[in-house]
KEKE-3310 file (N, C-alpha, C; in steps of 0.2 Angstrom, whole numbers, plus 5000, padded with zeros to 4 digits):
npx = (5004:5005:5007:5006:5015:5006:5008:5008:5014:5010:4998:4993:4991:4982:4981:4981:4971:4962:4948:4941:4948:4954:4962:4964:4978:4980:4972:4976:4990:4984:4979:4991:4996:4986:4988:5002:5001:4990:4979:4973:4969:4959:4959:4944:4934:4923:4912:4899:4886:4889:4900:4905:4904:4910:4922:4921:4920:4933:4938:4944:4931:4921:4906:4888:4880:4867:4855:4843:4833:4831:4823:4828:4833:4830:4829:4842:4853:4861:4852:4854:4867:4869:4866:4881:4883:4880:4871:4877:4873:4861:4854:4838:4830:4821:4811:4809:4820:4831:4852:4862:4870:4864:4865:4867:4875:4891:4900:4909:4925:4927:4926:4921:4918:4905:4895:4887:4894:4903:4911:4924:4927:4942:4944:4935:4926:4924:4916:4912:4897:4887:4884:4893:4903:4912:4911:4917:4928:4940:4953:4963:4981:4986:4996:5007:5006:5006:5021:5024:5022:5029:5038:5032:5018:5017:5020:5008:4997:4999:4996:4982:4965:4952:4935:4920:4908:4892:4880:4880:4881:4885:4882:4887:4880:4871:4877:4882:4886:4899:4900:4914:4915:4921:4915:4904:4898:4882:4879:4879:4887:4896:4897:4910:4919:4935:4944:4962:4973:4985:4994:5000:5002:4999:5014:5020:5023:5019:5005:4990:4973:4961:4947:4940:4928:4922:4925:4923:4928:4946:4947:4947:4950:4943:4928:4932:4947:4950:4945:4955:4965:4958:4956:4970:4976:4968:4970:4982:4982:4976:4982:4986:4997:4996:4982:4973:4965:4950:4942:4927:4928:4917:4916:4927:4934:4940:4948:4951:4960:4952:4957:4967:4964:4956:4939:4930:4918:4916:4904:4890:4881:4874:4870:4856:4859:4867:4877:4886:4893:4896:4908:4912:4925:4937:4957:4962:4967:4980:4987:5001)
npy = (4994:5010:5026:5043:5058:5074:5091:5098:5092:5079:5073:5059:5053:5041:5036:5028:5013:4999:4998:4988:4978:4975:4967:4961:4965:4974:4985:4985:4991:5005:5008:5009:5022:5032:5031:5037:5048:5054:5056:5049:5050:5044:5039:5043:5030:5015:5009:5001:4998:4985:4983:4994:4991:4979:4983:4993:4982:4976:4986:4989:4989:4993:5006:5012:5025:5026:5016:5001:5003:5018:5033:5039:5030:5021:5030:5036:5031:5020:5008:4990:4990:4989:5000:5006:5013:5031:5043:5059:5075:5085:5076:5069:5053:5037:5041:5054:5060:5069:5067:5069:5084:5093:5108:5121:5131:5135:5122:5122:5120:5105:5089:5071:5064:5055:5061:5052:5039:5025:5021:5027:5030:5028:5033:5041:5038:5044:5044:5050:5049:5053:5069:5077:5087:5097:5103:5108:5102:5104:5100:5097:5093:5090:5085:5088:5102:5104:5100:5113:5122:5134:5132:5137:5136:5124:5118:5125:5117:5106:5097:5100:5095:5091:5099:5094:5099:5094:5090:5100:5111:5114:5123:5136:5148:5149:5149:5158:5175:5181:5194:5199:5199:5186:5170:5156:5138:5133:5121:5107:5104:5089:5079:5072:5067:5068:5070:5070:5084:5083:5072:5056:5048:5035:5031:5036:5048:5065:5073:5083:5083:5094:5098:5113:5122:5112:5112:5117:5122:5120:5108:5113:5128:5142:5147:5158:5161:5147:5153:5161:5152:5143:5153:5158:5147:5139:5148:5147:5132:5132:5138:5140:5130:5119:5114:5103:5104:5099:5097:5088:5076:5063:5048:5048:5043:5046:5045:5048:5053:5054:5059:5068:5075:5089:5095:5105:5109:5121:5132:5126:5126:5119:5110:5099:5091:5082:5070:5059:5045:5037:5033:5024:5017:5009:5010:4993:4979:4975:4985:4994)
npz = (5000:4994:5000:5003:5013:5016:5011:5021:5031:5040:5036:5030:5014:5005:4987:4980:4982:4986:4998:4998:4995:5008:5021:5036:5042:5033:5037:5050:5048:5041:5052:5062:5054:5058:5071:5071:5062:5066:5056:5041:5024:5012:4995:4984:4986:4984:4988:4997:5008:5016:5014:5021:5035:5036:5035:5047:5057:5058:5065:5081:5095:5089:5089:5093:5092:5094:5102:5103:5109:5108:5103:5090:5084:5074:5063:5061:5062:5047:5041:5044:5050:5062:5070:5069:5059:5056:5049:5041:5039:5024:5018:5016:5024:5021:5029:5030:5036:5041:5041:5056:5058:5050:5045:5038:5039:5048:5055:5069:5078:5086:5094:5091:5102:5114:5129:5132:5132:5138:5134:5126:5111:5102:5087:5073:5058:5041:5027:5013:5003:4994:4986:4992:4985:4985:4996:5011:5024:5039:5048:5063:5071:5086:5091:5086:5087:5099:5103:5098:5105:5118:5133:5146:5143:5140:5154:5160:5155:5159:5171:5170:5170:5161:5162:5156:5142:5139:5127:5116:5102:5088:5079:5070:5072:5080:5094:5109:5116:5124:5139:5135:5122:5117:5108:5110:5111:5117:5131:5142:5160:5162:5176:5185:5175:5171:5159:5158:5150:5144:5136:5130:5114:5104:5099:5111:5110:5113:5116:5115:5123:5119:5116:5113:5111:5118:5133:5148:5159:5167:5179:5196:5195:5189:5177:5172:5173:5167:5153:5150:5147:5137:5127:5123:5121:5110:5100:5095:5091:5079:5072:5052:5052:5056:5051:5041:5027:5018:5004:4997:4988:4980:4988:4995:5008:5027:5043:5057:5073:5087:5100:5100:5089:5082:5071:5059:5051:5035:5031:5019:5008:4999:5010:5011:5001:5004:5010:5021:5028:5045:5058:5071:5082:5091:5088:5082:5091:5088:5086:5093)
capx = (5000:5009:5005:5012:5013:5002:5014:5007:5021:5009:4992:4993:4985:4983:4978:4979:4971:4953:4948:4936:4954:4956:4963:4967:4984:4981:4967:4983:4995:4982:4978:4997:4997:4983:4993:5008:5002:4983:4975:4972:4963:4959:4954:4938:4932:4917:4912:4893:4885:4891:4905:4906:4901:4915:4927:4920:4920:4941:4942:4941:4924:4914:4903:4884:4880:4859:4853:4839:4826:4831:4817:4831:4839:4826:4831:4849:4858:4862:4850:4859:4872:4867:4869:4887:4887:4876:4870:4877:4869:4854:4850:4834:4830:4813:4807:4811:4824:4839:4856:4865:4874:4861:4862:4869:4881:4897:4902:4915:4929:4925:4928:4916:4916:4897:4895:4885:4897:4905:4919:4925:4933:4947:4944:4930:4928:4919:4914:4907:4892:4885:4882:4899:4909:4916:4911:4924:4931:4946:4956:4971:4982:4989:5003:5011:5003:5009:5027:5028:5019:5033:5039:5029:5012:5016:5020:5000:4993:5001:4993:4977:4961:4943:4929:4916:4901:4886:4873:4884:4878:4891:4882:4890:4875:4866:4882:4882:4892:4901:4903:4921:4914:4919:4908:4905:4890:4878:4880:4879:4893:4897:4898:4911:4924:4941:4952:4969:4974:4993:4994:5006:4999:5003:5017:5024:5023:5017:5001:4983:4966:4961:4944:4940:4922:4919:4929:4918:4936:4947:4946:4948:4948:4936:4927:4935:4953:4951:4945:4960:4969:4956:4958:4977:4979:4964:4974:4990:4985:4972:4986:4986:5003:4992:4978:4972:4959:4948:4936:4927:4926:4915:4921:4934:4938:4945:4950:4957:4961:4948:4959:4973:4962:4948:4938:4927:4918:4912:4897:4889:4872:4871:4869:4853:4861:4876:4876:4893:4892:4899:4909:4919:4930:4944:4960:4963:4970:4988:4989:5001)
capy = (5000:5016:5032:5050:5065:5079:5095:5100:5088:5075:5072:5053:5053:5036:5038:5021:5008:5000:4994:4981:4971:4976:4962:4962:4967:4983:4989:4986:4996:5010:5011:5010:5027:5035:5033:5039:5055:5057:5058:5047:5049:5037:5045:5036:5024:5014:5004:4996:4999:4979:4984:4998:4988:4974:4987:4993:4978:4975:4987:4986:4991:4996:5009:5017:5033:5029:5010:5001:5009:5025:5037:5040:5022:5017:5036:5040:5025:5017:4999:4983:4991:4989:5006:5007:5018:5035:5047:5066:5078:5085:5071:5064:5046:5036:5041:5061:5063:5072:5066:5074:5090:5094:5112:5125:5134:5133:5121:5126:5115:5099:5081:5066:5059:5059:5062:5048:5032:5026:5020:5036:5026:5034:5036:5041:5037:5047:5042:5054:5043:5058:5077:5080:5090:5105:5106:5107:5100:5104:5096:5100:5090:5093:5083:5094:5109:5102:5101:5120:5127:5137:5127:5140:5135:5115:5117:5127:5116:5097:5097:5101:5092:5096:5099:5094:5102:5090:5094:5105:5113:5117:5126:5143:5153:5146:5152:5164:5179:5183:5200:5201:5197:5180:5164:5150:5134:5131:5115:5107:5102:5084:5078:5067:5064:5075:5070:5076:5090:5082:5064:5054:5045:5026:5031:5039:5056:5069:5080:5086:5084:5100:5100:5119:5121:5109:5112:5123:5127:5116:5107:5117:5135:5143:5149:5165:5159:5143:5153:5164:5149:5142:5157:5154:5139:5136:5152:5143:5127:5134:5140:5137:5125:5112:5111:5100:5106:5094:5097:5083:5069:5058:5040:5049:5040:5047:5040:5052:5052:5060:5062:5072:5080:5094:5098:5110:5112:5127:5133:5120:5130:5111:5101:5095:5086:5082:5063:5055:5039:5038:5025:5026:5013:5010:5004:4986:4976:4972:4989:4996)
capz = (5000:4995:5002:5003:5016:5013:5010:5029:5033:5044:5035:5027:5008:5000:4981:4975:4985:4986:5004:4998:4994:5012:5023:5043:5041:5029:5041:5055:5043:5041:5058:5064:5051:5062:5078:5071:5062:5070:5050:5036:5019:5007:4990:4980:4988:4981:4995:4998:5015:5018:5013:5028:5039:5036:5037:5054:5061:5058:5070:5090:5099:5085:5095:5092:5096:5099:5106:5098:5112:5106:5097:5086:5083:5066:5058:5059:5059:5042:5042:5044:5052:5071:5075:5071:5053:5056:5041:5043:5033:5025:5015:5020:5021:5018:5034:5028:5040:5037:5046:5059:5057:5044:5045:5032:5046:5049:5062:5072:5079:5088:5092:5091:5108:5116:5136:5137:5131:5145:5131:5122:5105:5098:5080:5068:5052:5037:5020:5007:5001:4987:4987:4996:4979:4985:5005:5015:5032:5041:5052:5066:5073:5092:5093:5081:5091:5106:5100:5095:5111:5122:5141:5153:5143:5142:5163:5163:5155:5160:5176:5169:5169:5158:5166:5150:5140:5135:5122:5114:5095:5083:5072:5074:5072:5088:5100:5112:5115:5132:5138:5132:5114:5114:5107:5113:5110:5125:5135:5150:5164:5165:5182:5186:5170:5170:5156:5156:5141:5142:5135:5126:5109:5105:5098:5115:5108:5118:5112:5121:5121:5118:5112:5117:5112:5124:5137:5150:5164:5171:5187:5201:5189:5188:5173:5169:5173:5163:5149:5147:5144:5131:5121:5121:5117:5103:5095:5095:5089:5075:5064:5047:5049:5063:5049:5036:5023:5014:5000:4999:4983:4980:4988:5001:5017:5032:5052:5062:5082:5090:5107:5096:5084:5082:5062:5058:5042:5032:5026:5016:5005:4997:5014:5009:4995:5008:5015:5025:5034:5049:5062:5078:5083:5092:5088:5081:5095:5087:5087:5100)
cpx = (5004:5004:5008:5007:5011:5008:5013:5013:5017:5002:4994:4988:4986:4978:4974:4978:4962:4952:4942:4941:4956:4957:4964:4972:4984:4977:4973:4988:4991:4981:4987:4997:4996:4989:4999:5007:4994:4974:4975:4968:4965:4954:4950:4937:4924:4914:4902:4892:4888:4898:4912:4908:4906:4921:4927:4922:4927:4942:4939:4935:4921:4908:4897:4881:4872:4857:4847:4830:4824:4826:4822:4835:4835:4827:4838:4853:4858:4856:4854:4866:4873:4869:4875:4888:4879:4877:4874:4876:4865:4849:4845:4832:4821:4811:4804:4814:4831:4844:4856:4868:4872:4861:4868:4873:4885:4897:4908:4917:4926:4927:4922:4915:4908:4899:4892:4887:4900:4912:4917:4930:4938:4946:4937:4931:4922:4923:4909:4903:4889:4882:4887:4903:4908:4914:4916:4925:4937:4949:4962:4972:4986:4991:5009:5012:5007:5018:5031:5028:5027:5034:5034:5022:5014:5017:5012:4999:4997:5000:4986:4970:4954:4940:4923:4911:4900:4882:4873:4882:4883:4891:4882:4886:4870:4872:4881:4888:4892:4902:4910:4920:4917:4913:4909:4897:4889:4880:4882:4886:4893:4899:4904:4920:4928:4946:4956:4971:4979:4993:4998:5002:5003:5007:5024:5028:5020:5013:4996:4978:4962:4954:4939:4935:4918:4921:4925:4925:4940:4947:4951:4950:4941:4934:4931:4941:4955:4948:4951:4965:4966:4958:4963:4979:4975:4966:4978:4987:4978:4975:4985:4992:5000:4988:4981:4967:4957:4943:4935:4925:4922:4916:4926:4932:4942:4943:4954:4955:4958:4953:4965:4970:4959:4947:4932:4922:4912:4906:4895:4881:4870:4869:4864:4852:4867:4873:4883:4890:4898:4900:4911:4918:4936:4950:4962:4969:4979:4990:4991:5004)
cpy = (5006:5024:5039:5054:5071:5087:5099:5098:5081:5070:5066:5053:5045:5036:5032:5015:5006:4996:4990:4976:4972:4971:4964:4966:4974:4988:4989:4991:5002:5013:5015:5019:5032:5038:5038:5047:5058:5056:5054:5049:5045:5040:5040:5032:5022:5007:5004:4998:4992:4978:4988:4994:4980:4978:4990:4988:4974:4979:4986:4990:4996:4999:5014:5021:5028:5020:5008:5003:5014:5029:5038:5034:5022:5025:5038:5035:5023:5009:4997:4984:4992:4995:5009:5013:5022:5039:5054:5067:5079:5079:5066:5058:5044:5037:5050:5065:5064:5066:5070:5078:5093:5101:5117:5129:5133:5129:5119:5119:5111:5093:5076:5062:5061:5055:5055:5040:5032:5022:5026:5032:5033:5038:5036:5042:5039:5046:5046:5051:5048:5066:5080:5086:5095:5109:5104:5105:5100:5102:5098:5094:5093:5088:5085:5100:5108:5105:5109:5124:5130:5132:5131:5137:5126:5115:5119:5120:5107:5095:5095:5095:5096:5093:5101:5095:5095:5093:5101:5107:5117:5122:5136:5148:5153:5148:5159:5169:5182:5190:5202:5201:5191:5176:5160:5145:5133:5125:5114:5102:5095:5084:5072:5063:5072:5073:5074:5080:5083:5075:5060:5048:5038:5026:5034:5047:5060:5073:5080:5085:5089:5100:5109:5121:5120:5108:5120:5125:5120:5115:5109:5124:5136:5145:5155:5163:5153:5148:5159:5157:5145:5146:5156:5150:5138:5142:5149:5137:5127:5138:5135:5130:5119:5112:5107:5101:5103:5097:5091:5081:5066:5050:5042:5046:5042:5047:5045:5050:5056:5062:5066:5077:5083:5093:5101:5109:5117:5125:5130:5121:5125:5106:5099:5088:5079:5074:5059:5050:5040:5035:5029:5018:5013:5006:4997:4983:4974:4979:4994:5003)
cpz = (5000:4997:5003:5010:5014:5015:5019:5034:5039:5041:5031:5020:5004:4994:4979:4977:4986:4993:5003:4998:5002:5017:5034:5044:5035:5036:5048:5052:5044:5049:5062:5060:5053:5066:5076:5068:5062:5063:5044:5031:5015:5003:4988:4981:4984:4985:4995:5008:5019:5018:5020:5031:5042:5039:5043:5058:5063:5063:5079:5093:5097:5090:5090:5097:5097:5098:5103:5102:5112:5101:5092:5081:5074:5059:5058:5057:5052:5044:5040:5047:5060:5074:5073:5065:5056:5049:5044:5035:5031:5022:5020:5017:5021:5021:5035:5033:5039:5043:5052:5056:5052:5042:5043:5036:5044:5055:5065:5076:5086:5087:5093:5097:5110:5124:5138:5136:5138:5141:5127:5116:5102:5089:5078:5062:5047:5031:5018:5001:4994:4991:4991:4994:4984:4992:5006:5022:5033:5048:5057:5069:5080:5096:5091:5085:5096:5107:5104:5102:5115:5129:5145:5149:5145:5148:5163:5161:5158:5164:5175:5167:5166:5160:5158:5150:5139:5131:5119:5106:5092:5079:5077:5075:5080:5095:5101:5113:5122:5131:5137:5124:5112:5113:5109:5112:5118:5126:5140:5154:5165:5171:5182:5181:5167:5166:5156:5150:5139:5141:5129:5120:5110:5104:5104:5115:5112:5115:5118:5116:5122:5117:5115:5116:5117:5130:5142:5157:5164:5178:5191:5201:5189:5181:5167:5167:5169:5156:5143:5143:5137:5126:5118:5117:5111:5099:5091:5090:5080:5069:5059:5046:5054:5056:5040:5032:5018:5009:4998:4991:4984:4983:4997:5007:5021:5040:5053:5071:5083:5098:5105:5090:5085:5073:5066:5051:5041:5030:5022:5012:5000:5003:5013:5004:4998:5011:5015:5026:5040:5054:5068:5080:5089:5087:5085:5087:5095:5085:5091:5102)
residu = (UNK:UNK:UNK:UNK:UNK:UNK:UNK:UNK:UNK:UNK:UNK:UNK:UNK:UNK:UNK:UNK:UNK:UNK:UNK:UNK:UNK:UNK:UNK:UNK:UNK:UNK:UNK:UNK:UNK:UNK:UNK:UNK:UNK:UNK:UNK:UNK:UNK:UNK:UNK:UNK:UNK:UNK:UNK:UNK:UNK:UNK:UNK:UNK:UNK:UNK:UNK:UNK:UNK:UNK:UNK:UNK:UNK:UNK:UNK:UNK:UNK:UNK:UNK:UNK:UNK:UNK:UNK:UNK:UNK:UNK:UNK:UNK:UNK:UNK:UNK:UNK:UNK:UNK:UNK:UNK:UNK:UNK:UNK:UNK:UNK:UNK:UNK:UNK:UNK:UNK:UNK:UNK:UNK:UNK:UNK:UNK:UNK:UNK:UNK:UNK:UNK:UNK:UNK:UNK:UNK:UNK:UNK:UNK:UNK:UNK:UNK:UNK:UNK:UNK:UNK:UNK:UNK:UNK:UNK:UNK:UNK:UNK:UNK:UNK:UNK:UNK:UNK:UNK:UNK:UNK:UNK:UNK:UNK:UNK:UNK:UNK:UNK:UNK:UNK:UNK:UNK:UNK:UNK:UNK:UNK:UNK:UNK:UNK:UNK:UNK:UNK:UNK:UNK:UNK:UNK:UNK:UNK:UNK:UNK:UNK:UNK:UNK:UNK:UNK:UNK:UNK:UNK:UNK:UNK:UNK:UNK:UNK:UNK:UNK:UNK:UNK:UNK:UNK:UNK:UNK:UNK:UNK:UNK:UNK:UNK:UNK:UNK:UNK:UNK:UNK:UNK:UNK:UNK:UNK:UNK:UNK:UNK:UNK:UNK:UNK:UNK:UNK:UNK:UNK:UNK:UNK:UNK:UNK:UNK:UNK:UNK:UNK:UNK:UNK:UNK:UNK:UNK:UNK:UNK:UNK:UNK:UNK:UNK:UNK:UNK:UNK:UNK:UNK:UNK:UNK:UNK:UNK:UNK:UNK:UNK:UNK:UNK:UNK:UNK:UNK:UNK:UNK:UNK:UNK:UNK:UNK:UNK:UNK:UNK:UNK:UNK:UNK:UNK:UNK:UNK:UNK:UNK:UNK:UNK:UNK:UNK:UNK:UNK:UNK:UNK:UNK:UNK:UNK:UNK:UNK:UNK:UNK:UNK:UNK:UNK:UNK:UNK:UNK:UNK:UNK:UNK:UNK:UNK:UNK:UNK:UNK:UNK:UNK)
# end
């Protein structure tokens, strides 16, 4: 399987490869590619929802977002795929319900974990199923970020623990505005769960989990005082030389490390047209 560095210097692009030929041992190779530089894509795929759904299941603790007693389970999920592929976007299905994040905004940077798993899988993975041409999503890496940061910021923050939003809404229109004239989306205070910013990737690299949207202080800060450092920090690591910006194909596949990375994506005045599929996962087990 050959594959190149995208000129960002970390983004993984594989041109020429079909993951229907995909074996145990590619799906370990590609994941290994993850780990090490947070970002895969894989151009053109032409893949079958059975097809997904194989390829989910190669990796470790295939995870659905909504349960089958959920009012939501029979309209978001993909059928036949117990939950694990969901639709995003406006395209509605036979039931005439769009995906998630179906809405013509911009949505502002974010990770894919949700408050209420009690496993948080590392990776998420989207496929642009049709109506995708020429929307864009952009991606950062913050291992890299990590890196560049100055020693007095990497002492603040390597202690640090976040105190997390729930039921958080990306779409940037729906944020409110503090009296300093920041934004920020509404949501509520998990109780209970403080991951560490400062954490070391498989590869024993050092980056953070940053997601700063969602991030309402850290523990034992108060509001004010942890949001001087958000500002900070999601400046720093929101440079042009951290991201990675996609316009989307037809077929494209991409798996990135949700505890390493944030995306975003623009304005999108086709989402209706717009339909992803979309996984999370961990990991594959031979992968250390």
């Amino acid at each position: 399987m050959n594959y190149r560095i995208h000129e960002n210097g970390w983004t993984v692009i594989i041109d020429d490869y079909d993951l229907n030929t995909a074996k145990q041992q590619d799906i370990n190779f590609i994941s290994n590619l993850i780990a090490e530089h947070t970002l895969v894509v894989i151009k053109c795929q032409s893949l079958t929802v059975d097809d997904e759904y194989r390829i989910v299941k190669m990796f470790d603790v295939p995870t659905a977002l909504y349960q089958p007693e959920d009012d939501d389970y029979a309209h978001v999920p993909v059928p036949g795929t117990d939950g694990y592929i969901l639709r995003v976007g406006g395209e509605v299905n036979e039931h005439g319900v769009p995906g998630i994040a179906e809405h013509v905004d911009e949505m502002a940077w974010h990770h894919d974990f949700h408050w209420q798993l009690e496993h948080k899988p590392s990776l998420i993975m989207l496929h642009g199923i049709r109506g995708v041409e020429n929307s864009t999503t952009v991606w950062i890496n913050n291992v890299e970020s990590y890196q560049d940061l100055d020693d007095e910021t990497k002492e603040i923050l390597e202690p640090l623990e976040n105190v997390m939003l729930r039921g958080t809404d990306f779409n940037v229109s729906k944020f409110y505005t503090d009296a300093d004239g920041t934004r920020w989306p509404h949501g509520i205070v998990v109780e209970g769960y403080y991951p560490k910013v400062v954490r070391p990737n498989k590869f024993g690299k050092t980056g953070m989990y940053f997601p700063f949207n969602q991030i309402y202080n850290f523990k034992g800060m108060s509001r004010e005082e942890s949001k001087e450092i958000l500002l900070k920090v999601s400046k720093f690591i929101t440079q042009d030389k951290y991201k990675y910006t996609h316009i989307w194909d037809t077929g494209d596949v991409i798996i990135s490390d949700q505890w390493f990375g944030l995306h975003m994506r623009y304005a999108c005045d086709h989402i209706e047209r717009r339909l992803i599929h979309r996984a999370m996962f961990d990991y594959p087990k031979d992968v250390q």
